[in-house]
N, C-alpha and C positions, 0 to 999 in steps of 0.2 A: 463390594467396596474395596477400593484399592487402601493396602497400609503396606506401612515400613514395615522390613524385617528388624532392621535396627529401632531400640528405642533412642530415639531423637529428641524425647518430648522431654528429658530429663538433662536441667541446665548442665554444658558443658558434654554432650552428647555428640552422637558424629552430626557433622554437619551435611546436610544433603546435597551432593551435588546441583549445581543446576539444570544439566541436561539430564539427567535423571530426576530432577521435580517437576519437568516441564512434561517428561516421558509419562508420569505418572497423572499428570494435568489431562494429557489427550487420553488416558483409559478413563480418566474417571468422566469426561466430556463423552467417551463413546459409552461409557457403563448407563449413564442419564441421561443417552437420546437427546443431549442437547444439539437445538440449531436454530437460524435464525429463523424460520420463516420463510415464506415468501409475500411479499405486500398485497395487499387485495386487488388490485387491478395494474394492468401498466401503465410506467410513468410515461410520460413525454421526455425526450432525448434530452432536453435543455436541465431536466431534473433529475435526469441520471448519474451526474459526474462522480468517479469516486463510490460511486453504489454498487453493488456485485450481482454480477449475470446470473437469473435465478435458473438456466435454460441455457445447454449451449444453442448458440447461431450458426444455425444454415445459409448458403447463399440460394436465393431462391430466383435468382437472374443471373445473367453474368455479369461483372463490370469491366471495362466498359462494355455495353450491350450491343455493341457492333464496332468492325473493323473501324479505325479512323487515321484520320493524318497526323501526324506528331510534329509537322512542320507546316512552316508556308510554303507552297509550291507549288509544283503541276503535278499530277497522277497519269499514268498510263500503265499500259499489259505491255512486261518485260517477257516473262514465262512462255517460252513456246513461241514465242515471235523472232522473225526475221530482223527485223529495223529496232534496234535498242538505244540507239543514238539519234541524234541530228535532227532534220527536220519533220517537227508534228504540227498537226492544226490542232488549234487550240476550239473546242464546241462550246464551253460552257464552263461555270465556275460553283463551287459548293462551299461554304462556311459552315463553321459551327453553327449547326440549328435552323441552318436550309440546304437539305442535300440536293445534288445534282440528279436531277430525275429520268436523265436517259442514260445511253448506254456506250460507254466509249470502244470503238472498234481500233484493229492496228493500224498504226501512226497517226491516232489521236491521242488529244492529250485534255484535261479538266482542269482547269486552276482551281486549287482547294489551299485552305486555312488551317491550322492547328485548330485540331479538335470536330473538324467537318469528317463525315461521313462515307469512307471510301468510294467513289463514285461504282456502276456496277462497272465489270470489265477491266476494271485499273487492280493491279496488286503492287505499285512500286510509285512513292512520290521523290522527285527531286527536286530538293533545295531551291528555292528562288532566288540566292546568292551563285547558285553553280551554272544557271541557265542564261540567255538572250534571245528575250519578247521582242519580234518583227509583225506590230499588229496583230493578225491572227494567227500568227504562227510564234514558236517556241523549237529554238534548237539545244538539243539534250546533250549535254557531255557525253562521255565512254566510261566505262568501267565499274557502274552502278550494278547491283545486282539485286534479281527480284527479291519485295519484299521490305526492301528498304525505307527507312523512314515511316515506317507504318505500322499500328499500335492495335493490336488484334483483339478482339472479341473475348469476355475472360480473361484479358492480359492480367489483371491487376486482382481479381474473384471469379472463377469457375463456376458455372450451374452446381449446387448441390455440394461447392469446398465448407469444410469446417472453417468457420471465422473465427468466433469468438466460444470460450471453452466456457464453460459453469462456473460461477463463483468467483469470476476475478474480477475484482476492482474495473470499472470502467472507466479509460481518459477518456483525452478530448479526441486522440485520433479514434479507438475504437466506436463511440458516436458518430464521427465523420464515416466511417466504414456503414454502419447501421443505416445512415444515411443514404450512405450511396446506392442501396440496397430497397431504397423509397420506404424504409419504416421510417415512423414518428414516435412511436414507442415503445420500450422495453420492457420485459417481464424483470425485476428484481428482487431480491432476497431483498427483509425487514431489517432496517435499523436493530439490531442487536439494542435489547433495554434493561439498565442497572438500577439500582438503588445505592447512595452513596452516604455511607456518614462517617462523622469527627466521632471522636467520643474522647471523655476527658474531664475530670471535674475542673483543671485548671485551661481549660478550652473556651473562650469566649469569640462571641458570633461578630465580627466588624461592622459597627457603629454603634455596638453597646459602651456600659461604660464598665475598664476590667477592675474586677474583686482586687482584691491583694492575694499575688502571687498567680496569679490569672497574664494568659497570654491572646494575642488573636486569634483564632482557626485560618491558618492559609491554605492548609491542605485540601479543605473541600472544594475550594476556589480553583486553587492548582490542578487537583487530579480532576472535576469535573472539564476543564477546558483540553485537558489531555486529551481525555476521553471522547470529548466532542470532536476534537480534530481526527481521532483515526474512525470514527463515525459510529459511535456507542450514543443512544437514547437513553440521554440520563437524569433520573430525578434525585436532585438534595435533598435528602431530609433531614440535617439540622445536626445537634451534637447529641450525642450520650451519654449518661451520668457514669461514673466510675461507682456502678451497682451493679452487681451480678444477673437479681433477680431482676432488673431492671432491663439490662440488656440482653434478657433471656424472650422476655415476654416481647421487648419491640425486633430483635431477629426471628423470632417464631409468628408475629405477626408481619415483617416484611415476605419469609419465604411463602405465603400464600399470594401475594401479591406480585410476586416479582422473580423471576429463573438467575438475576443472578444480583448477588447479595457484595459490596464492599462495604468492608469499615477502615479506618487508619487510629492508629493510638489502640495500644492495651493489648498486644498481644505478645512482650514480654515474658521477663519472670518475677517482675514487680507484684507485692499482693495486693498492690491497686489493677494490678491488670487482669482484666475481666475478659477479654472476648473469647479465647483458645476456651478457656471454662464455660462458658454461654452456649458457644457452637458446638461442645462438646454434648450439654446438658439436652439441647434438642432435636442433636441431629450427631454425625459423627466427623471426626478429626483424621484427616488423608496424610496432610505433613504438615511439620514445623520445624522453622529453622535450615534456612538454605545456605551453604557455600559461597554466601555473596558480601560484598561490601560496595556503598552502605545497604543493610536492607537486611539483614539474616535474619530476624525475627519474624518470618511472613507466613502465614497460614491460612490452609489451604482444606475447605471441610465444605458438607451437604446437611442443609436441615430442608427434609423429606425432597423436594424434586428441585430444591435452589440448589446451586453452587454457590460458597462463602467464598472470599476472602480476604484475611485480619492482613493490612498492610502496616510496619510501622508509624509512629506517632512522629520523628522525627521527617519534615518535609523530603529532604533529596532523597532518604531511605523510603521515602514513602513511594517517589517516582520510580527509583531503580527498580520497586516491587512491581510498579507496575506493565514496565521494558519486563521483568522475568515472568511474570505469570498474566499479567491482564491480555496486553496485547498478543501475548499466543494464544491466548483462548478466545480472543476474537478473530481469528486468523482461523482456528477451528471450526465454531459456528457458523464459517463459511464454508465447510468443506475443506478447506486448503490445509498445505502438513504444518506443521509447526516450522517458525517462519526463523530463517535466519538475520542478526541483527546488518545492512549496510553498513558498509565501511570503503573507507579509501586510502594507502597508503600515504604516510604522513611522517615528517622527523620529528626526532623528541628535541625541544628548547630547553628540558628540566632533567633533573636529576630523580628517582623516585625511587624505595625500596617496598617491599612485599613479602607478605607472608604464602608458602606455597597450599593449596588445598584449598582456595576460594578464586573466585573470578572477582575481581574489582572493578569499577567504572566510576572514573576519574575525571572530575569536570575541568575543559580543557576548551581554552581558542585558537583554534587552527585560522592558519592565515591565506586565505582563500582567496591566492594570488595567481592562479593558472599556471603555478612550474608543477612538477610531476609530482615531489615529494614536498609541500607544504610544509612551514616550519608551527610546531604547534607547543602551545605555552598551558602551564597547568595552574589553576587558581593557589594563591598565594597560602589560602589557607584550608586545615583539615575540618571535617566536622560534619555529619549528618544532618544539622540543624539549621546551617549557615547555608539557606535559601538563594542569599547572594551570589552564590558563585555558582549557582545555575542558572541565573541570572546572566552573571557575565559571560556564561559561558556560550560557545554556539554550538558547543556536542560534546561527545564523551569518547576518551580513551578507554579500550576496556580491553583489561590485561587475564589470559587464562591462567587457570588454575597453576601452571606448571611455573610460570613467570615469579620471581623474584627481584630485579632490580630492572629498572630503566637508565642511562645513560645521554646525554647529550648526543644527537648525532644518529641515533638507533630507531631505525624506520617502526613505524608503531600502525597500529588500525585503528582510524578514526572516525565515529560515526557523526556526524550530522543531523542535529537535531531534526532540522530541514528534508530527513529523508527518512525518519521513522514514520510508518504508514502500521 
């Protein structure tokens, strides 16, 4: 079991780095043999998108699988011939998807299409804007050389090249490639599958009616849809009372159920806050408390073969825990390192100051007007709770550890909601 040297568990403790909680996330993912799977059979291409290659790809043809034209024009044998110019007879013509079936000799010539099939005997097509058709004949410029205009066998995939590598996410071109390849489906890693809950006695479910002093649950809403997006199988199961024993016995019956356990709310230092004590009682505590803003209070533990983790209770602290810990550990379960966050260089529109010895992420709208440095504006107001201004927001400034003020004018790294995967 991986732990701190430092005790961290006691309010006011060192704060854990982030790259060093996240370092400590991929030992304890390789300490517990987690991974996703692979799916029972393969899918069809059109159900792959976004899914991760269980299997690297082999090219098992070439593509294209034979020499062809890359233009419109006439083909003839440059190579070793006398006559490279001027007058040819023209025998026959070849398109894409009807080659010319005989064999062109010196000072013939084949009319071919983009995309037909190098006739036999031809290695050199010229342009059909560069020539002059006299009936059956074709007179050829000068100064072409063999080869030309002609798209070779393998050009584009080799017999036996490495295509596509294990574990990465699959677009739209890597299926086009699969394709070209004549498969219809693909071996894939499993949907990675969570179990997700609120917990909170002042936590109510949306469309009940709230207690006094009772608020809605957004956060099971929020981080479920997160989660769906970067492609996590997740099932809700509802709030948790703020009882110890209570949320001892439903995380001790989730980890049979399920490899990897989230909750949000109660892992504080509140003696309402129950889950750091719950995960502790069943199973054991890796870290608490990271170097972050918002989000510090996030914990990170094993009851017997699940991975926990207690994300805060307030909503944006809830997210930023899960940019720090969720989504690297799904970037694990596939194989891949732990994943660095995109970003785009961007100018600050705001003035902002910081504390050094945390990483913060700053919800921010960048104005995604196609100049180099993009002017980017930072929500009006502070607060972990104020769901709004992730809202407003379309990504997050996120300043390191070492960072203490931002200035008007002062190029910044800005990520794009729109590109966290």
């Amino acid at each position: 079991m991986v732990q701190l040297s430092d005790d961290c568990f006691a309010f006011g403790g060192r704060l854990l780095p982030l790259d060093e909680a996240q370092q400590q996330l991929a030992e304890l993912v390789k300490d517990m043999g987690l991974t996703c799977g692979q799916e029972p059979r393969p899918l069809r291409l059109a159900d792959c998108l976004d899914r991760s290659l269980a299997a690297p790809l082999i090219a098992g043809m070439p593509v294209p699988p034979f020499q062809n034209s890359a233009v419109d024009g006439y083909a003839v044998r440059l190579a070793g011939q006398a006559q490279t110019s001027g007058l040819f007879q023209v025998i026959g013509r070849a398109a894409a998807g009807h080659p010319f079936t005989g064999t062109a000799g010196p000072g013939q010539a084949v009319q071919v299409f983009t995309g037909a099939p190098l006739p036999q005997g031809c290695d050199t097509v010229f342009m059909q804007e560069d020539v002059e058709r006299q009936g059956d004949q074709v007179i050829l410029p000068e100064g072409l050389k063999p080869g030309a205009n002609t798209r070779n066998a393998g050009e584009d995939l080799a017999l036996g090249e490495s295509v596509l590598t294990a574990g990465q996410p699959l677009s739209p071109a890597d299926l086009g490639l699969a394709a070209s390849l004549g498969l219809q489906s693909l071996a894939v890693l499993a949907r990675p599958s969570l179990v997700l809950f609120s917990s909170g006695d002042e936590v109510a479910a949306p469309g009940s009616l709230l207690a006094p002093g009772q608020l809605y649950d957004a956060n099971s809403d929020l981080l479920a849809a997160t989660l769906d997006k970067q492609g996590w199988q997740v099932t809700q199961a509802g709030i948790l009372p703020d009882d110890r024993a209570a949320l001892s016995r439903a995380l001790a019956k989730a980890a049979q159920q399920h490899q990897v356990i989230i909750t949000s709310g109660g892992v504080s230092t509140g003696e309402e806050d129950h889950i750091r004590a719950a995960i502790a009682e069943q199973g054991d505590i890796a870290l608490w408390r990271i170097g972050i803003k918002p989000g510090r209070p996030v914990a990170l533990g094993r009851i017997a073969d699940s991975l926990v983790i207690g994300l805060p209770g307030n909503p944006v602290a809830a997210y930023v825990g899960f940019l720090a810990l969720i989504r690297p550990l799904y970037h694990l379960l596939h194989g891949r390192p732990l994943p660095n966050l995109p970003a785009i260089a961007a100018r600050a529109n705001f003035s902002y100051k910081k504390k050094t010895g945390r990483r913060e992420f700053v919800r921010a709208r960048c104005q995604m007007d196609g100049s180099p440095f993009p002017l980017v504006d930072k929500f009006h107001k502070e607060g972990a709770g104020m769901l709004s201004g992730l809202s407003w927001a379309n990504g997050l400034v996120v300043l390191d550890e070492d960072s203490t003020q931002i200035t008007p004018g002062d190029t910044l790294a800005f990520t794009p909601f729109e590109l966290i995967r």
